[in-house]
NUNU-729492 format. One record per residue (C-alpha): residue in three letters; chain; z, x, y. Coordinates in steps of 0.05 Angstrom, whole numbers, plus 5000, padded with zeros to 4 digits. Layout:
@residuo Ala; cadena A; pz Z; px X; py Y
...
% end
This chain:
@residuo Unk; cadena A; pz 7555; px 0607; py 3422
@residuo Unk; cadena A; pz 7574; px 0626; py 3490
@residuo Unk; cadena A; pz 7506; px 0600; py 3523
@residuo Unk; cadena A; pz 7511; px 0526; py 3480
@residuo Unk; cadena A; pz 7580; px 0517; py 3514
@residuo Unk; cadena A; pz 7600; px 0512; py 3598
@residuo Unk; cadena A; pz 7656; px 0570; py 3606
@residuo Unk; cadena A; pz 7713; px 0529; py 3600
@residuo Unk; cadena A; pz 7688; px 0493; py 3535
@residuo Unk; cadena A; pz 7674; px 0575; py 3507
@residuo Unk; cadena A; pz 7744; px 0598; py 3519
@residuo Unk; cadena A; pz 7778; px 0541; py 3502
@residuo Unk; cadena A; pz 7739; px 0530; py 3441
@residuo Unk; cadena A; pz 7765; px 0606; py 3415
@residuo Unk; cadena A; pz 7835; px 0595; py 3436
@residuo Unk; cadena A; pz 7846; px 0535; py 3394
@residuo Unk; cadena A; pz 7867; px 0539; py 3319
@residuo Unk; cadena A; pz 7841; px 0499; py 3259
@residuo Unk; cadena A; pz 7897; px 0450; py 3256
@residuo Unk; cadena A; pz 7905; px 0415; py 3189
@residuo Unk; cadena A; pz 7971; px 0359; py 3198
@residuo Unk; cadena A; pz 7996; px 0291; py 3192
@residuo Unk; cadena A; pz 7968; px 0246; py 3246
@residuo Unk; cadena A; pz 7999; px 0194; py 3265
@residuo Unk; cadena A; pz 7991; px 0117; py 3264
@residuo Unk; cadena A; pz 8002; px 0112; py 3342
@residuo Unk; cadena A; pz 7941; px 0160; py 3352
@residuo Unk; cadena A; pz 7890; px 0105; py 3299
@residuo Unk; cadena A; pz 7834; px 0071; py 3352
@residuo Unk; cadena A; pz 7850; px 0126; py 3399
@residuo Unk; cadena A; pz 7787; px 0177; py 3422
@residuo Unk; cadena A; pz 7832; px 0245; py 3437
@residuo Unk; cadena A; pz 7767; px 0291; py 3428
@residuo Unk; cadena A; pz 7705; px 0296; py 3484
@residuo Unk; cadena A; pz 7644; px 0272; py 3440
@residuo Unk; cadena A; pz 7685; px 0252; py 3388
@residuo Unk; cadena A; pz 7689; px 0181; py 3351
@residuo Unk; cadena A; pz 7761; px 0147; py 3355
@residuo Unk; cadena A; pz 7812; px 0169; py 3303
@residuo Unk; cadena A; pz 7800; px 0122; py 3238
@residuo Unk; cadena A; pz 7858; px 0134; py 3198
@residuo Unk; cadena A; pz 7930; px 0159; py 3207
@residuo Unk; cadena A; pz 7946; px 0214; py 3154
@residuo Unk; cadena A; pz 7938; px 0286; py 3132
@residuo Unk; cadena A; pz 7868; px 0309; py 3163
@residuo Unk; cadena A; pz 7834; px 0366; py 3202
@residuo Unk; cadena A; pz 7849; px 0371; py 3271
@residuo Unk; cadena A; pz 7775; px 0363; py 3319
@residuo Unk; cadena A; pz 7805; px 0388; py 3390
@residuo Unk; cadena A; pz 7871; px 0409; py 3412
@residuo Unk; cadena A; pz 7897; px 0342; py 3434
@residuo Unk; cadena A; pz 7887; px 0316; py 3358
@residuo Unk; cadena A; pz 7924; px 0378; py 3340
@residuo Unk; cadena A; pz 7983; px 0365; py 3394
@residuo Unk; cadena A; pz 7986; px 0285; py 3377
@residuo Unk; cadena A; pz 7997; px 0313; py 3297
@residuo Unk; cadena A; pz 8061; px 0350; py 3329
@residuo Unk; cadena A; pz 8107; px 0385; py 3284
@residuo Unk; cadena A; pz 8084; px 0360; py 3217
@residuo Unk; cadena A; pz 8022; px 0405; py 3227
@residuo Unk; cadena A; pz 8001; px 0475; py 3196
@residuo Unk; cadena A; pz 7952; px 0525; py 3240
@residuo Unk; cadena A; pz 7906; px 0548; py 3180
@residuo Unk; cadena A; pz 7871; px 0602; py 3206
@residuo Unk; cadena A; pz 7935; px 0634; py 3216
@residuo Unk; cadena A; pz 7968; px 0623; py 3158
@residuo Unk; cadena A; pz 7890; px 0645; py 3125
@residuo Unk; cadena A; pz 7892; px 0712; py 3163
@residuo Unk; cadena A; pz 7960; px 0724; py 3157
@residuo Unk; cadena A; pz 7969; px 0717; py 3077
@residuo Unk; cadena A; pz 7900; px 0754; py 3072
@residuo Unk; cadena A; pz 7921; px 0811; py 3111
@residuo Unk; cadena A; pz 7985; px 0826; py 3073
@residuo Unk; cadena A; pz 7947; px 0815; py 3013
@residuo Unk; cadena A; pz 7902; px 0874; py 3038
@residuo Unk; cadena A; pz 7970; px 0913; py 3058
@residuo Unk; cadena A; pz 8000; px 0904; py 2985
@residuo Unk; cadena A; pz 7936; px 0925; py 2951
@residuo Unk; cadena A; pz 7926; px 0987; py 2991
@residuo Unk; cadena A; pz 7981; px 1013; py 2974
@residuo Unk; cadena A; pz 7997; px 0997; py 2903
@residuo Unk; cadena A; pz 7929; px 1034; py 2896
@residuo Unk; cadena A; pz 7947; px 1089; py 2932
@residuo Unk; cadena A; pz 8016; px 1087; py 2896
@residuo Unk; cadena A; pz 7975; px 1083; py 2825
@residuo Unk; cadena A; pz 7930; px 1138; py 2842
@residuo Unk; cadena A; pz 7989; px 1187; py 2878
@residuo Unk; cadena A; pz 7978; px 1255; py 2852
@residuo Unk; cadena A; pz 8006; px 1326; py 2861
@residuo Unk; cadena A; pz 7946; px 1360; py 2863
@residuo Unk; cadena A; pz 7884; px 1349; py 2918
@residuo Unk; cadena A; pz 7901; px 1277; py 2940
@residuo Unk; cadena A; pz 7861; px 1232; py 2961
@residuo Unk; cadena A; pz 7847; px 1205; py 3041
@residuo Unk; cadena A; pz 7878; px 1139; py 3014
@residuo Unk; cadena A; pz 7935; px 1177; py 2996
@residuo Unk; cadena A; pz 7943; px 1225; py 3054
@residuo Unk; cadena A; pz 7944; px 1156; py 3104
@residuo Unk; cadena A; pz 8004; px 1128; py 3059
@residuo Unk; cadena A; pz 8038; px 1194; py 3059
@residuo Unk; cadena A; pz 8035; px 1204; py 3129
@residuo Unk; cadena A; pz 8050; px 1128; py 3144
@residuo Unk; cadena A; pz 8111; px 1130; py 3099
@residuo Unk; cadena A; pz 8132; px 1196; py 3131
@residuo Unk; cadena A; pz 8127; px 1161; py 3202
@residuo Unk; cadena A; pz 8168; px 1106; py 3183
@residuo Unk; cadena A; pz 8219; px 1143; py 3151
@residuo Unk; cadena A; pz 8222; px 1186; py 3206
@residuo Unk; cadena A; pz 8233; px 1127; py 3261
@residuo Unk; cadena A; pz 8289; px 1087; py 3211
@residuo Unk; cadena A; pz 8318; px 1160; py 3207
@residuo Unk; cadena A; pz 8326; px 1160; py 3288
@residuo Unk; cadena A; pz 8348; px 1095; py 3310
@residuo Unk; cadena A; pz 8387; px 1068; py 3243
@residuo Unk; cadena A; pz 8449; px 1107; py 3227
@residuo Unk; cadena A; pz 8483; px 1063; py 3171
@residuo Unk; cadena A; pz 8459; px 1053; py 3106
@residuo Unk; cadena A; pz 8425; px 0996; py 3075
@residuo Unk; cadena A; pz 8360; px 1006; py 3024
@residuo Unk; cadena A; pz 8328; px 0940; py 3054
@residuo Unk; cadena A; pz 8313; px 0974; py 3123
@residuo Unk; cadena A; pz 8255; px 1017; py 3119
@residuo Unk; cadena A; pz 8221; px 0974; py 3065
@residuo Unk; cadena A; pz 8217; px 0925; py 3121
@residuo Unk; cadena A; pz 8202; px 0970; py 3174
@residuo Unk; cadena A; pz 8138; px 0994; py 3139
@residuo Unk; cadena A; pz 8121; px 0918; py 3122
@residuo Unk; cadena A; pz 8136; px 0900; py 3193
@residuo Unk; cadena A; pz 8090; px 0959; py 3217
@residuo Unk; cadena A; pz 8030; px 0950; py 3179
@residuo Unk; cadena A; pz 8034; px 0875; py 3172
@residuo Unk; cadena A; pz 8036; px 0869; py 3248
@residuo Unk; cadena A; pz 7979; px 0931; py 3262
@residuo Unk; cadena A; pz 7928; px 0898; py 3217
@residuo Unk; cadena A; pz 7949; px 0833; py 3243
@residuo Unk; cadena A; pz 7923; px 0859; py 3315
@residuo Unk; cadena A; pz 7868; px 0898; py 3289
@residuo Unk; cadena A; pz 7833; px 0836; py 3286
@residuo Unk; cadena A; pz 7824; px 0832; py 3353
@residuo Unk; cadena A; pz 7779; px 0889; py 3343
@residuo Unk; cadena A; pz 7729; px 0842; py 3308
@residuo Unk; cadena A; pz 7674; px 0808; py 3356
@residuo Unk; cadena A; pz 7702; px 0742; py 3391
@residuo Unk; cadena A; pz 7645; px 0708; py 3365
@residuo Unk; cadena A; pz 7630; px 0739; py 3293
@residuo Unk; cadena A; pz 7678; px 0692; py 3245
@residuo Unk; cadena A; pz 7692; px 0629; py 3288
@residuo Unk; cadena A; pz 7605; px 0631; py 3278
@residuo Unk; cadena A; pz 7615; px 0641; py 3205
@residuo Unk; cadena A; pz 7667; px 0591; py 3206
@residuo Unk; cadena A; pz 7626; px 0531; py 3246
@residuo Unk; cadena A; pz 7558; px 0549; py 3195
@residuo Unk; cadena A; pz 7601; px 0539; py 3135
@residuo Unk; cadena A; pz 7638; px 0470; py 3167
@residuo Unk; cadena A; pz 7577; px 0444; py 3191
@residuo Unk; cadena A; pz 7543; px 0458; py 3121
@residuo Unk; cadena A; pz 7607; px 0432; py 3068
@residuo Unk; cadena A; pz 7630; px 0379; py 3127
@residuo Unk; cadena A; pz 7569; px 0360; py 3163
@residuo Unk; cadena A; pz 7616; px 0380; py 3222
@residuo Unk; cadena A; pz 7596; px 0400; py 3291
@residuo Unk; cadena A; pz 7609; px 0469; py 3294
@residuo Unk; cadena A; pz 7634; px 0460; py 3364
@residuo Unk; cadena A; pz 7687; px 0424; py 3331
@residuo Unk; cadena A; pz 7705; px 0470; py 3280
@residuo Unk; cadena A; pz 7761; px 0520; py 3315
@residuo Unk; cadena A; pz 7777; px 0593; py 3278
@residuo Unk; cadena A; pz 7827; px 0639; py 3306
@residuo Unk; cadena A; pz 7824; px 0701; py 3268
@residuo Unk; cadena A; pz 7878; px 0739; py 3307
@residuo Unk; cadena A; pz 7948; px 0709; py 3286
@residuo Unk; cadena A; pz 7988; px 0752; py 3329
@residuo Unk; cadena A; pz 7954; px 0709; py 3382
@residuo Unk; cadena A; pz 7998; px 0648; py 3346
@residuo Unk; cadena A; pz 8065; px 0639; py 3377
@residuo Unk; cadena A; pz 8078; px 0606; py 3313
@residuo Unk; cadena A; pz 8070; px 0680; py 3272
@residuo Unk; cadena A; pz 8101; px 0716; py 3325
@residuo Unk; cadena A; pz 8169; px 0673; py 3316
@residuo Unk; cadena A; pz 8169; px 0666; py 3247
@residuo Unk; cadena A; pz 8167; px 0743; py 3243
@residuo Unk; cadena A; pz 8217; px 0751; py 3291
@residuo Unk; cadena A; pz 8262; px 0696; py 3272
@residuo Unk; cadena A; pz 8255; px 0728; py 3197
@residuo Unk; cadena A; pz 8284; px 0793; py 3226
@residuo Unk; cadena A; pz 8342; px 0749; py 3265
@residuo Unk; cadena A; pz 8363; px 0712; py 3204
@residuo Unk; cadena A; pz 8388; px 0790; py 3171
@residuo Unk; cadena A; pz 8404; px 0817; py 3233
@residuo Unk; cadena A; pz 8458; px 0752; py 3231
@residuo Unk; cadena A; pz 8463; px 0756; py 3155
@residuo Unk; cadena A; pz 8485; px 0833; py 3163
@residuo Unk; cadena A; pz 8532; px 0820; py 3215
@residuo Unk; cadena A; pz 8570; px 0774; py 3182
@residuo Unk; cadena A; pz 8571; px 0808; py 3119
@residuo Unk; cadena A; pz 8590; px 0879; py 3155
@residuo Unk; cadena A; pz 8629; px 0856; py 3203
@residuo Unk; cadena A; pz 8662; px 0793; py 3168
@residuo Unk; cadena A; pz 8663; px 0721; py 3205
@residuo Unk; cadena A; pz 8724; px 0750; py 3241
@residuo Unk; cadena A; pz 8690; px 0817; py 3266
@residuo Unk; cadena A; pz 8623; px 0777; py 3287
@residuo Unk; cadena A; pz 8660; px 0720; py 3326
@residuo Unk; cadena A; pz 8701; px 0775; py 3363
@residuo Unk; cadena A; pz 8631; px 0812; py 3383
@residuo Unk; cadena A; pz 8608; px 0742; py 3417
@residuo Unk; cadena A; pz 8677; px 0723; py 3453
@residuo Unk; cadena A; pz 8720; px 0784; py 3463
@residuo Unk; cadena A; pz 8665; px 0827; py 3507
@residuo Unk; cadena A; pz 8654; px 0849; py 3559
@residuo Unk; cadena A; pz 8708; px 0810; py 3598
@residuo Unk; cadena A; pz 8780; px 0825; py 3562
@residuo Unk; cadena A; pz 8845; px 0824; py 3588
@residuo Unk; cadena A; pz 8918; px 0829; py 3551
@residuo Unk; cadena A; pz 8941; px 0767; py 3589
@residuo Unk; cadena A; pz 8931; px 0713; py 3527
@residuo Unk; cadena A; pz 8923; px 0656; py 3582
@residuo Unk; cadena A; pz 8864; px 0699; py 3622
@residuo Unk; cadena A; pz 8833; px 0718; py 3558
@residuo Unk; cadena A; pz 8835; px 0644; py 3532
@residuo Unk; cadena A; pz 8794; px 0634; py 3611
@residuo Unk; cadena A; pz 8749; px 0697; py 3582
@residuo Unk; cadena A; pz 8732; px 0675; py 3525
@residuo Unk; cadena A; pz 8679; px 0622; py 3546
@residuo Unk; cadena A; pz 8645; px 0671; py 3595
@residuo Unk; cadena A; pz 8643; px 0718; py 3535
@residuo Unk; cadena A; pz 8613; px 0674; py 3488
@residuo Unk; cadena A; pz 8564; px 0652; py 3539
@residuo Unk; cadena A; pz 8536; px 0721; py 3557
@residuo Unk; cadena A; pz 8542; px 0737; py 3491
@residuo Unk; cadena A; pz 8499; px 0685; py 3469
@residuo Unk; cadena A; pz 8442; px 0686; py 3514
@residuo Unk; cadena A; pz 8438; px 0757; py 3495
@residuo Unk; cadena A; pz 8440; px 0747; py 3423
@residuo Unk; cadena A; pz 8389; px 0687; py 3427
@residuo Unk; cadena A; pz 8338; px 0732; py 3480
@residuo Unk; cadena A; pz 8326; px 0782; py 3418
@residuo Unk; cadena A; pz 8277; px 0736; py 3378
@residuo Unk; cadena A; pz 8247; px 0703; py 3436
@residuo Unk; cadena A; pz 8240; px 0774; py 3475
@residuo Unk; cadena A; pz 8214; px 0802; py 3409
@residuo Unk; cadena A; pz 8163; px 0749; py 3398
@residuo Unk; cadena A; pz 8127; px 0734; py 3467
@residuo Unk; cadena A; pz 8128; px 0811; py 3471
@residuo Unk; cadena A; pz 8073; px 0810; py 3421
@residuo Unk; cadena A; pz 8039; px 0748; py 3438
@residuo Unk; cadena A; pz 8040; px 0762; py 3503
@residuo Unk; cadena A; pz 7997; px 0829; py 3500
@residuo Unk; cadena A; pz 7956; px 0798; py 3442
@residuo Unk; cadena A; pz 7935; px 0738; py 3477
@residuo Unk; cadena A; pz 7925; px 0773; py 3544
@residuo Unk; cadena A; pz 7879; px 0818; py 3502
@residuo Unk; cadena A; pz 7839; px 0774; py 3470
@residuo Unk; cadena A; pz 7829; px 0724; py 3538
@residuo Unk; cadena A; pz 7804; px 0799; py 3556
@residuo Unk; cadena A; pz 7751; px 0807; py 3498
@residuo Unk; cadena A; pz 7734; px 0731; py 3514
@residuo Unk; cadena A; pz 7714; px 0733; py 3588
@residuo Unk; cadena A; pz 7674; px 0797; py 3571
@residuo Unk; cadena A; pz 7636; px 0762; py 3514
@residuo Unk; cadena A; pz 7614; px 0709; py 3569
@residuo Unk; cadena A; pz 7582; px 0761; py 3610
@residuo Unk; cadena A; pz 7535; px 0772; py 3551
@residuo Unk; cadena A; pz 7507; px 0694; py 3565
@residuo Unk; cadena A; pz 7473; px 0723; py 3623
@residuo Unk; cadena A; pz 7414; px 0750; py 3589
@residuo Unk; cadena A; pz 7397; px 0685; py 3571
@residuo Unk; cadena A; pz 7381; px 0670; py 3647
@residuo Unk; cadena A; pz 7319; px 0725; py 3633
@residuo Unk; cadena A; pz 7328; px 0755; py 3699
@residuo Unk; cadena A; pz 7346; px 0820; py 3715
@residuo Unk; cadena A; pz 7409; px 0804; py 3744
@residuo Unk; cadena A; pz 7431; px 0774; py 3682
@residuo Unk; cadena A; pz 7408; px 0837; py 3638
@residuo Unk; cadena A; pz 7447; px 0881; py 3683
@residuo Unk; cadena A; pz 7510; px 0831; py 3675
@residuo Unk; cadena A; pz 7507; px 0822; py 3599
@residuo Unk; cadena A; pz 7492; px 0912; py 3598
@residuo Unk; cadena A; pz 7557; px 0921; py 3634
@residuo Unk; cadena A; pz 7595; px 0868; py 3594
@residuo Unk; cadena A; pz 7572; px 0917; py 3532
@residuo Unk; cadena A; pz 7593; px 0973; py 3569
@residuo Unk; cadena A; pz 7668; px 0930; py 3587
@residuo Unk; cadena A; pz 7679; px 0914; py 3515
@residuo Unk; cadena A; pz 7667; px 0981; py 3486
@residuo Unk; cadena A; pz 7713; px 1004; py 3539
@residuo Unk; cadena A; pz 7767; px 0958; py 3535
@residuo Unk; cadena A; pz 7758; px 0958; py 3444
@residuo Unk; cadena A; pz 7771; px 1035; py 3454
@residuo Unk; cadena A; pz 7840; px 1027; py 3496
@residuo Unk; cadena A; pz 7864; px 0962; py 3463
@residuo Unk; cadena A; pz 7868; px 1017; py 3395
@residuo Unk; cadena A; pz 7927; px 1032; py 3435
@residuo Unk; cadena A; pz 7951; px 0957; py 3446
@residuo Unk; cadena A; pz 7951; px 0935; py 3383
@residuo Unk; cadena A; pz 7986; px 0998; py 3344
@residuo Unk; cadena A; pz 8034; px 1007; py 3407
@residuo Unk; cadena A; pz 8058; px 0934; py 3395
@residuo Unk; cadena A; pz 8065; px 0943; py 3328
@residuo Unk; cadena A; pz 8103; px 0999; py 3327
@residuo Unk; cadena A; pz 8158; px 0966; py 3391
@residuo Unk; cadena A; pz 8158; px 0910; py 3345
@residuo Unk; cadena A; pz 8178; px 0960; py 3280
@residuo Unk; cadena A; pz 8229; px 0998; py 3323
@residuo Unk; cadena A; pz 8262; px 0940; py 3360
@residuo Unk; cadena A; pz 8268; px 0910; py 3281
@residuo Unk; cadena A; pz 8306; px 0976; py 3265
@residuo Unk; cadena A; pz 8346; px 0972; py 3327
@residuo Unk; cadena A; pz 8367; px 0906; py 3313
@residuo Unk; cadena A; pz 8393; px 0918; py 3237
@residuo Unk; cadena A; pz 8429; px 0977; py 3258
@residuo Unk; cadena A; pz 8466; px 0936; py 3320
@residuo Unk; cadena A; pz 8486; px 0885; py 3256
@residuo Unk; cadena A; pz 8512; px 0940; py 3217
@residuo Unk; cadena A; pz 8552; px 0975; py 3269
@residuo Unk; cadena A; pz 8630; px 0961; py 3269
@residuo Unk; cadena A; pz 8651; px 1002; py 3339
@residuo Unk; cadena A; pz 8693; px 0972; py 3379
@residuo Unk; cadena A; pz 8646; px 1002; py 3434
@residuo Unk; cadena A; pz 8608; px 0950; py 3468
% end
């Protein structure tokens, strides 16, 4: 794919999503894609570049990541409810060792950093966990592998040109997943606040700290600053908690994608270009090896910062 495309066209062809969404009747007569007719009809259609996909706006859905994302915790829930089925006390099996030891690690982490008690907590923790790991792991697969797959099968249903059919199979890579995940987690961590702490307890957290004084006209000038610091800090927790993991997913993949490129060399039949596309082989191994670490580190700050987070909702201290 890489050596049918310039550069630019390669990387910006695997960084775009397959966008199905309401376009527009501004956008009808207008030609938004390079070697692409004008858009016919306003309505709900398939997205053929990214500026079709931006004119569609909100009322749009990214369905590769909603695809890979349902699929995946599909996979999650049936892995385990088979392991679950199959659970035994005598020789178990290596399905059932991983879920043992998995469970055991999460109950372990919620036991360190969560000191009330709520049921709900590590339930979501090991949902958060694996959900998120096998979300990343995908970034393990070849750049090129499905979006191929992907522009075959449009081409042969669609009589699309694959170039124009766009397949991101990591959806960590999605700001879009990232925030809804995190902005799940901030809707309890609110929910819990307010039910632990009462609307009285939870307003006092965002305007009586850290500035306090006993003087009722200085704490009336306080009270402002407090809700302003307050605020920004409770706000930065799903924004920190979401580019965190796009971030270092989308870094990681641009990584896998500039290596891939070095593989066009070879086409060039020289030697040079043999040596480039040997070392890109030798770069991706490389990089696949150490980005094991990426994607199961950020899935487990992702897990712990989601414990964290509960157990700041559920604490009543005075201590700020």
């Amino acid at each position: 794919m890489a050596s049918e495309q310039t550069s630019a066209q390669y990387i910006k062809h695997h960084l775009t999503n397959l966008t199905y969404g309401d376009m527009p009747q501004e956008a009808v007569g207008k030609q938004l894609c390079e070697g692409m007719p004008a858009v016919k009809e306003a309505g709900w259609q398939f997205a053929h570049c990214a500026a079709e996909a931006q004119e569609m706006g909100f009322h749009s859905i990214n369905v590769d990541t909603m695809f890979w994302s349902i699929t995946l915790g599909i996979v999650f829930i049936w892995l385990f409810r088979k392991a679950a089925k199959k659970a035994t006390v005598d020789t178990p099996s290596g399905l059932q060792n991983f879920v043992e030891w998995v469970c055991e690690f999460i109950d372990t982490s919620v036991r360190g950093s969560f000191t009330a008690k709520n049921d709900l907590v590590a339930p979501m923790a090991l949902t958060v966990f694996i959900w998120v790991f096998l979300m990343n792991f995908m970034d393990l697969i070849p750049v090129d592998l499905l979006p191929w797959v992907a522009g075959q099968v449009g081409s042969a249903l669609f009589g699309v040109d694959p170039h124009h059919v766009y397949f991101k199979v990591v959806p960590s890579t999605d700001p879009n997943a990232t925030f809804g995940m995190s902005i799940a987690v901030f809707l309890l961590m609110l929910f819990y606040s307010v039910k632990i702490k009462g609307v009285g307890g939870f307003t006092g957290e965002l305007t009586l700290h850290p500035f306090s004084s006993k003087n009722p006209i200085l704490m009336l000038v306080f009270i402002p600053i407090n809700f302003l610091l307050e605020f920004v800090s409770l706000i930065a927790k799903p924004i920190s908690l979401s580019l965190r993991l796009y971030g270092n997913m989308y870094a990681g993949e641009m990584i896998f994608i500039l290596i891939a490129l070095m593989f066009g060399l070879a086409e060039s039949g020289t030697i040079l270009g043999w040596f480039g596309a040997g070392v890109g082989g030798i770069m991706q191994l490389g990089w696949a090896i150490f980005h094991i670490l990426i994607i199961t580190l950020q899935a487990f700050i992702f897990m712990t910062l989601t414990i964290v987070y509960m157990d700041m909702a559920h604490q009543t201290s005075e201590a700020h």
